[in-house]
N, C-alpha and C positions, 0 to 999 in steps of 0.2 A: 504493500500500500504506500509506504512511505517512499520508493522506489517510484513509484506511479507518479505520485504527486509531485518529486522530483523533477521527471521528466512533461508535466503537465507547467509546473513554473518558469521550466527551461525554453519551453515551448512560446508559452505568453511571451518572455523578455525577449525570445527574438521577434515574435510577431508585432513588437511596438516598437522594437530599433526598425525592421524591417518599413512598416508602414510611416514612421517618420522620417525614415529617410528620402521616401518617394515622396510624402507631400513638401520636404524641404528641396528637391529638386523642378518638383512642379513653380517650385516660387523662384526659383532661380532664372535670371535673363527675361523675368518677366515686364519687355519693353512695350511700352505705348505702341501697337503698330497698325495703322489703318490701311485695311487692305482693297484691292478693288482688279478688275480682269488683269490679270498677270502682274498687274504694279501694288507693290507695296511704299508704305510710307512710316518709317521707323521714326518717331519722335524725342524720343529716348536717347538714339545713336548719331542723332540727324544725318540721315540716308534714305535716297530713295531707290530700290530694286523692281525692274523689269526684266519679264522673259521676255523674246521673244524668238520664234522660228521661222525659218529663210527654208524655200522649196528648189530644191536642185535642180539645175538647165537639164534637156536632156542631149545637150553635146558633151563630147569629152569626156579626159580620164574619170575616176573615180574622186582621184583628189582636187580634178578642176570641179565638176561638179559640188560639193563639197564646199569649195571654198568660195563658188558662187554664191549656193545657199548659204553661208556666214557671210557674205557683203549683204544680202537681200534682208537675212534678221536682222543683222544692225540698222540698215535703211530703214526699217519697220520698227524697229524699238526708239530710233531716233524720233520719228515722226509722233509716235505716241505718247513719247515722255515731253517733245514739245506743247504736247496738248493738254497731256495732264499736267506739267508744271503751272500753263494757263491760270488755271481756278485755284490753284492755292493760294490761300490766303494769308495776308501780309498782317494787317491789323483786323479792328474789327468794323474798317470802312473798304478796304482795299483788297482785291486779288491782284495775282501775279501779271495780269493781263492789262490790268490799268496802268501799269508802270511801264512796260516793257514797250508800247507805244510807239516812244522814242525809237527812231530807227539803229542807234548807236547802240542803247543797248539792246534793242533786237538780233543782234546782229552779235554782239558780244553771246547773246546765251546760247544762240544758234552754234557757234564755234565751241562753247564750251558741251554744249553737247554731241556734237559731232567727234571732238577731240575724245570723249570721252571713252576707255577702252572697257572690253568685256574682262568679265569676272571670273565668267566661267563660260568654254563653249563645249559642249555637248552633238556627239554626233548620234544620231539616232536609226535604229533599224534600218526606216526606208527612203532614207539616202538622206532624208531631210537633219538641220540644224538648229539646235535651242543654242543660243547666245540669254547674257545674260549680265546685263551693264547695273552700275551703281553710280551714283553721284553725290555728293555730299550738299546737305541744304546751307551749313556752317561749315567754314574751316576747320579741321580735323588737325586744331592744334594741341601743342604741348609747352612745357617750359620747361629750361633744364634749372641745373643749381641753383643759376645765377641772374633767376629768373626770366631769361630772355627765349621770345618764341623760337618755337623750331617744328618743323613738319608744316608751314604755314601753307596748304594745300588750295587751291583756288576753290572757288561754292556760285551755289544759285545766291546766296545771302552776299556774297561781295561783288557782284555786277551790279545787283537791284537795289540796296539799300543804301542812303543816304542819309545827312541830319534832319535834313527836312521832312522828312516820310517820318522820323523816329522823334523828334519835338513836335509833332502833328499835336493840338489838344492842349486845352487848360493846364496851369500847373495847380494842385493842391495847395493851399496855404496853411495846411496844419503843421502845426509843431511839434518838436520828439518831445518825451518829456525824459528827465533822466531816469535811467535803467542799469541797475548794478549788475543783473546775473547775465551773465556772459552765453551767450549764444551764438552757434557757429553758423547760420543758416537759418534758412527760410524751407516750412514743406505745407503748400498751401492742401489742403484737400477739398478737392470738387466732387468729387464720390456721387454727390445726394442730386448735383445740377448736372442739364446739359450744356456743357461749355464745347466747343471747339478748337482745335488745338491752332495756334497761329506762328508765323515767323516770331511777332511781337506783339504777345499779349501785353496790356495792360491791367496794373492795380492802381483800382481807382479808389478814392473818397464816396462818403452818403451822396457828394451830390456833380458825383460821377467828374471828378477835376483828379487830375493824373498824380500818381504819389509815384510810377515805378511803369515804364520807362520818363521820366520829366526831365526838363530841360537841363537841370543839375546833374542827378546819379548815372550820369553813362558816359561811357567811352566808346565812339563808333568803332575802331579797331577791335575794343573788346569783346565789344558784340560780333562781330566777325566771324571774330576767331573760336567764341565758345559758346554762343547763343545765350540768350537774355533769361532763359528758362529751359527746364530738362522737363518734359511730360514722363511719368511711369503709373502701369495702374496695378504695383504690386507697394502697396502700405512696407512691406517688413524691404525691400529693395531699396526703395527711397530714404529709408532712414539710415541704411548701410553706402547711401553712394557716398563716395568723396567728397561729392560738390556740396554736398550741407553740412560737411563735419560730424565732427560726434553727438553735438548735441542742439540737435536743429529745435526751432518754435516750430509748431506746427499750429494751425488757425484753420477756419473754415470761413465761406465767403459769407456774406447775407446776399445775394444775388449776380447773376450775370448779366453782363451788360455790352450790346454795340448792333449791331444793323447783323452781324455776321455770329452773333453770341461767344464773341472769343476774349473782351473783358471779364475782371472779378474785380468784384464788389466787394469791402470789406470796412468792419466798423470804425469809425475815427477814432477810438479810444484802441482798438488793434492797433491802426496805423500809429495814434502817435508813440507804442509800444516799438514798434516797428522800426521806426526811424529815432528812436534812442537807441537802439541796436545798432542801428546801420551807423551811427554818431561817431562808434566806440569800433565796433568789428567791421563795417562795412561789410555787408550782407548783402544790400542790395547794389553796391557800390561797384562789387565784383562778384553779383549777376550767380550770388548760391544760393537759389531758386528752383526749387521742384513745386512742380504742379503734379497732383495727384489723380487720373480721373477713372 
């Protein structure tokens, strides 16, 4: 009996290491990513992925074939990612579309997506090709010791964006008040609203006047290079990323707000919590910011 139950006890403690270790890998790389016909849109890593397939001529070797179909899905993955880069949206008045206008930078995003190489190519059974391109929405930087950028990669975010587009909107005129405990970070959670995810959301005041991006707390480089905000919809990820430190505030909005639903709302006695933070550690100052949805 005692033998039995033994092996009954033994049984259980592996069934709960076993089981927790699958729901902690379930939470693992759990990134923002919105998905749509073969293009994905990771907000989290800011990158965006498309397949696509190229149909083989039917002259020629095997490998000219081939590599026909690999120029055809790229021409086709190009065309699509022109189209969806289009409707993304910039703030919560602007898509990607109303900017780009401009023949200069049309013409810029066009190269940069053309230039752009595959990730992965794929040959497939019946002669045909899946290619399969990435781009970066933000520059996919770093900094070394000595603080200075490095891997400063070109983006959709450094053609398109400007101070103008990014000071768009009232400034807040609230005050921090002083705040002694020390916070590394911001981790808004949007959970309960439908918000939409933007290049450059803003945090707004009661009476919707900008506390974050405003004319003060940014650097257009900075934003560049590591985006204004990190989207994640895994709670226990966000408070483990880098970007908020060990010991983030985390807040909830009182409402969403903008023509495109990609502001947050949040209460003035937060904010001026908020910006004694940012006084002292600069939070918002160097953009360590998760959004939660």
């Amino acid at each position: 009996m005692f033998r039995l139950s033994k092996r009954i006890v033994i049984f259980f403690i592996l069934f709960l290491v076993n089981n927790t270790n699958v729901s902690y890998s379930q939470e693992i790389n759990q990134a923002y990513i919105q998905k749509f016909d073969n293009i994905e849109i990771n907000w989290t890593d800011n990158k965006i992925k498309i397949k696509s397939i190229g149909v083989p001529s039917d002259r020629g070797t095997l490998p000219q074939r081939r590599l026909f179909a690999q120029r055809m899905a790229k021409l086709n993955a190009n065309k699509k990612l022109m189209e969806f880069i289009n409707n993304i949206k910039v703030n919560s008045e602007l898509v990607v579309k109303d900017i780009i206008n401009q023949d200069e930078i049309k013409s810029k995003i066009n190269n940069f997506i053309r230039e752009t190489k595959s990730i992965e190519v794929n040959n497939l059974s019946n002669g045909s090709v899946e290619v399969i391109l990435e781009i970066n929405l933000f520059n996919q930087s770093a900094r070394d010791i000595k603080g200075n950028l490095i891997n400063d990669d070109e983006s959709l975010a450094s053609i398109i964006l400007n101070e103008k587009i990014i000071k768009s909107g009232k400034k807040s005129d609230l005050k921090p008040i002083d705040f002694k405990e020390k916070y590394s970070g911001l981790i808004i959670d949007c959970r309960d609203f439908k918000l939409e995810p933007a290049l450059l959301p803003s945090i707004l005041d009661e009476k919707n006047n900008k506390v974050y991006l405003d004319n003060d707390n940014f650097n257009l480089k900075n934003i560049i290079n590591f985006s204004p905000v990190a989207y994640y919809n895994s709670f226990s990820e966000a408070k483990k990323s880098p970007r908020v430190g060990d010991n983030p505030l985390i807040v909830k909005p009182i409402k969403i707000s903008g023509e495109y639903k990609t502001d947050i709302i949040l209460g003035n006695e937060t904010l001026k919590k908020i910006l004694g933070i940012n006084s002292i550690n600069k939070i918002l100052d160097e953009n360590r910011v998760i959004i939660l949805l």
